[in-house]
C-alpha positions in Angstrom: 74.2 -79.7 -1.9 77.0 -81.3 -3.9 76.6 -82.4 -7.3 77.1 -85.9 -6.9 76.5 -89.7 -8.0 74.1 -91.7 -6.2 77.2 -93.6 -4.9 77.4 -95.1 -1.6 80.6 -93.6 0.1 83.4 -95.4 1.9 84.0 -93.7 4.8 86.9 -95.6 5.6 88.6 -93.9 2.9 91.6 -91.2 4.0 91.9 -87.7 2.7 94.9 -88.7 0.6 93.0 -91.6 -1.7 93.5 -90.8 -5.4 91.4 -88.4 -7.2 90.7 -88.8 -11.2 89.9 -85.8 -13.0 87.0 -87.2 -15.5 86.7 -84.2 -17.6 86.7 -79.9 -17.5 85.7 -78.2 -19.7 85.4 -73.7 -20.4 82.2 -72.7 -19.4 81.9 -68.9 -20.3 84.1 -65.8 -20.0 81.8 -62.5 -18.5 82.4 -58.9 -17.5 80.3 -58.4 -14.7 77.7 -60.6 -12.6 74.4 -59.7 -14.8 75.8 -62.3 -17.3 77.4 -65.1 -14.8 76.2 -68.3 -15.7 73.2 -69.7 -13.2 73.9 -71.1 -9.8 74.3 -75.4 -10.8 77.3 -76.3 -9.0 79.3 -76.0 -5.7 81.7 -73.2 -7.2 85.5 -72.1 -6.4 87.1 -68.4 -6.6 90.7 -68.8 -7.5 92.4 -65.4 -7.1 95.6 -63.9 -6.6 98.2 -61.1 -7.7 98.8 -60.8 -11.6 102.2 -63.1 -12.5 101.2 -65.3 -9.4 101.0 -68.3 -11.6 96.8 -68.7 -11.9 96.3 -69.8 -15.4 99.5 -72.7 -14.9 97.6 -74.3 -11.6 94.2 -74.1 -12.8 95.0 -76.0 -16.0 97.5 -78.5 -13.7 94.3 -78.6 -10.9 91.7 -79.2 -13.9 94.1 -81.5 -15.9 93.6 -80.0 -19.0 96.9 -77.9 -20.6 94.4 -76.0 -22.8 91.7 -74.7 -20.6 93.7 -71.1 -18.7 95.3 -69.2 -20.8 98.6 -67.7 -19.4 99.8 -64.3 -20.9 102.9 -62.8 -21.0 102.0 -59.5 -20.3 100.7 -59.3 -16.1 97.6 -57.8 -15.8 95.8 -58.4 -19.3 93.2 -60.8 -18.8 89.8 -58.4 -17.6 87.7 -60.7 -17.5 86.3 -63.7 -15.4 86.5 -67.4 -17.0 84.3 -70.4 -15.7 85.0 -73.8 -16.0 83.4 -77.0 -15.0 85.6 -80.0 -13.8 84.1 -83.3 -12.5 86.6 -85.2 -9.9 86.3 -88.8 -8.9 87.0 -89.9 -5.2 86.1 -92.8 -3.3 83.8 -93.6 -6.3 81.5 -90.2 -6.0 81.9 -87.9 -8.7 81.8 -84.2 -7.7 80.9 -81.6 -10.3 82.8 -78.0 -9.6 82.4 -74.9 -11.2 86.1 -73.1 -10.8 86.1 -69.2 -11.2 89.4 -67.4 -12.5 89.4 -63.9 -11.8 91.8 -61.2 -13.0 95.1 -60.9 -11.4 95.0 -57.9 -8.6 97.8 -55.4 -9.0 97.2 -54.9 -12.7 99.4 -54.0 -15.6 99.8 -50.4 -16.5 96.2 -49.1 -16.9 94.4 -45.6 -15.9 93.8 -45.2 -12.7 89.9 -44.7 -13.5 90.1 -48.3 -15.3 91.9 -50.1 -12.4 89.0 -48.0 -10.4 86.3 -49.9 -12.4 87.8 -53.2 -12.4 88.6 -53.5 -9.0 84.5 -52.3 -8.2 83.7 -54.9 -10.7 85.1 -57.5 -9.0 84.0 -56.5 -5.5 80.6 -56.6 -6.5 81.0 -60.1 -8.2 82.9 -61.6 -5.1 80.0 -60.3 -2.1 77.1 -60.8 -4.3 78.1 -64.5 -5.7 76.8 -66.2 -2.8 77.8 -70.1 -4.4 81.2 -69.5 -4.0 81.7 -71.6 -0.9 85.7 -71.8 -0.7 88.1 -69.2 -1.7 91.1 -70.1 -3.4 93.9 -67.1 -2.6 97.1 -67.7 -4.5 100.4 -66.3 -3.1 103.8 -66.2 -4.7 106.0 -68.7 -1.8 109.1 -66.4 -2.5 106.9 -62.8 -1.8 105.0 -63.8 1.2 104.0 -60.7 2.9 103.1 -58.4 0.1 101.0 -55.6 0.7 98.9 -56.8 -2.5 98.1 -60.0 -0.5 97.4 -58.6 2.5 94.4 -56.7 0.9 93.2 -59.8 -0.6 93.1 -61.4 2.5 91.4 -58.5 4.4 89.2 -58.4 1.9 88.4 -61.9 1.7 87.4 -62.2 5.2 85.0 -59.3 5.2 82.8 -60.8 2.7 83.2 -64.6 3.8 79.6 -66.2 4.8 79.7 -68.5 7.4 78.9 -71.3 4.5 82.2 -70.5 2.9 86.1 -70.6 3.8 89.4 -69.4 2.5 92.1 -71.8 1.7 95.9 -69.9 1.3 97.9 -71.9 -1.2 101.7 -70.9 -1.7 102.7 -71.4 -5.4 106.5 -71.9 -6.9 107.8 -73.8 -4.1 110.2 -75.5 -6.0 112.1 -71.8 -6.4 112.9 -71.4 -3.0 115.6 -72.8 -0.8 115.6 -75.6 0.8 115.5 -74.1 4.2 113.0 -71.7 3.0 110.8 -74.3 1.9 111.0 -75.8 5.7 109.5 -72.9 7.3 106.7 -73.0 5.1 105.8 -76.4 5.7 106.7 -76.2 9.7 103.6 -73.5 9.3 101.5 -76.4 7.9 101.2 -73.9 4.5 99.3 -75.7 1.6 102.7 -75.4 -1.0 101.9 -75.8 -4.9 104.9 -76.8 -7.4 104.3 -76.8 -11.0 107.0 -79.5 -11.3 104.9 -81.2 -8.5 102.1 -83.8 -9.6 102.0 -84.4 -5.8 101.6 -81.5 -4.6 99.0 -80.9 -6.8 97.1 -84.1 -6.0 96.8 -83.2 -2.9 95.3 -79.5 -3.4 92.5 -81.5 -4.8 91.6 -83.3 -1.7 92.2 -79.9 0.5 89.7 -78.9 -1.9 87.2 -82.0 -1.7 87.5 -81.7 1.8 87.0 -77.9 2.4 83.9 -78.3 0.6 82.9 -81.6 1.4 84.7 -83.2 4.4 85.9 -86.1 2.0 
């Protein structure tokens, strides 16, 4: 059940009505699922390949510059960061628990270490049975990368039938404009950083995966 004010909604409400960010806040950074924080909220898996541009959309999603921090070097964040964010629509507040993981394809590491993440991970991701949407993060200029693919084959073998995946194309604003076209005549969710739009309406994709708001 959501996390939510005892608010009467307005159903007559569309799914593009503003959405105010009240506050989100860093929960707790962990290394494997014996240390998670417990199961309070409706929670969100944001993943994608390293350099995809995670750390810039969660802090632009959350509204807070200083929550994700973004490193220069792909691949060197190991572990996975919580953070809470309570979202205003229709005048319901929802209370979400957001889940950055590592960036697949990692930097230059052993073999045996990119062995243990990636196990890590897979064990986190089938066992954390909150998550209910998926967030999977693609590079628009880099659309059929092998990394993604695996994501996405991954994804759907654990999804529950409670949960769904929702593709988001990031760095839009880098493509051309007839590039940009064919995304959007495919109805692809498209993310610019320059974009408070686009941005805005992620959040209701999101509100409305979860919650049909």
């Amino acid at each position: 059940m959501p996390q939510t004010t005892n608010i009467q909604k307005d159903s007559s409400k569309s799914i593009n009505d503003s959405i105010f960010v009240l506050h989100s806040n860093f929960i707790k950074s962990i290394e494997n699922l014996s240390t998670a924080p417990s199961v309070l909220y409706s929670e969100i898996a944001i993943l994608g390949r390293s350099n995809v541009g995670k750390s810039t959309l969660i802090n632009l999603l959350l509204n807070n510059k200083n929550l994700a921090k973004s490193s220069h070097t792909p691949g060197k964040t190991k572990l996975i960061n919580f953070f809470l964010s309570s979202w205003k629509k229709n005048n319901i507040v929802y209370d979400l628990r957001f889940i950055d993981f590592p960036g697949f394809g990692y930097a230059k590491v052993s073999k045996a270490q990119k062995n243990a993440w990636d196990k890590n991970l897979s064990t986190f991701l089938k066992a954390r049975d909150s998550i209910k949407l998926f967030i999977h993060l693609i590079d628009s200029r880099h659309t059929m990368l092998q990394i993604d693919n695996e994501i996405d084959l991954f994804l759907k073998d654990i999804l529950r039938a409670d949960s769904s995946i929702l593709e988001v194309f990031t760095k839009y604003d880098k493509l051309t404009k007839n590039d940009f076209h064919k995304l959007k005549q495919q109805n692809k969710i498209c993310v610019s950083y320059n974009d408070k739009q686009s941005v805005e309406s992620l959040r209701n994709v999101v509100l409305n995966k979860l919650y049909g708001v």
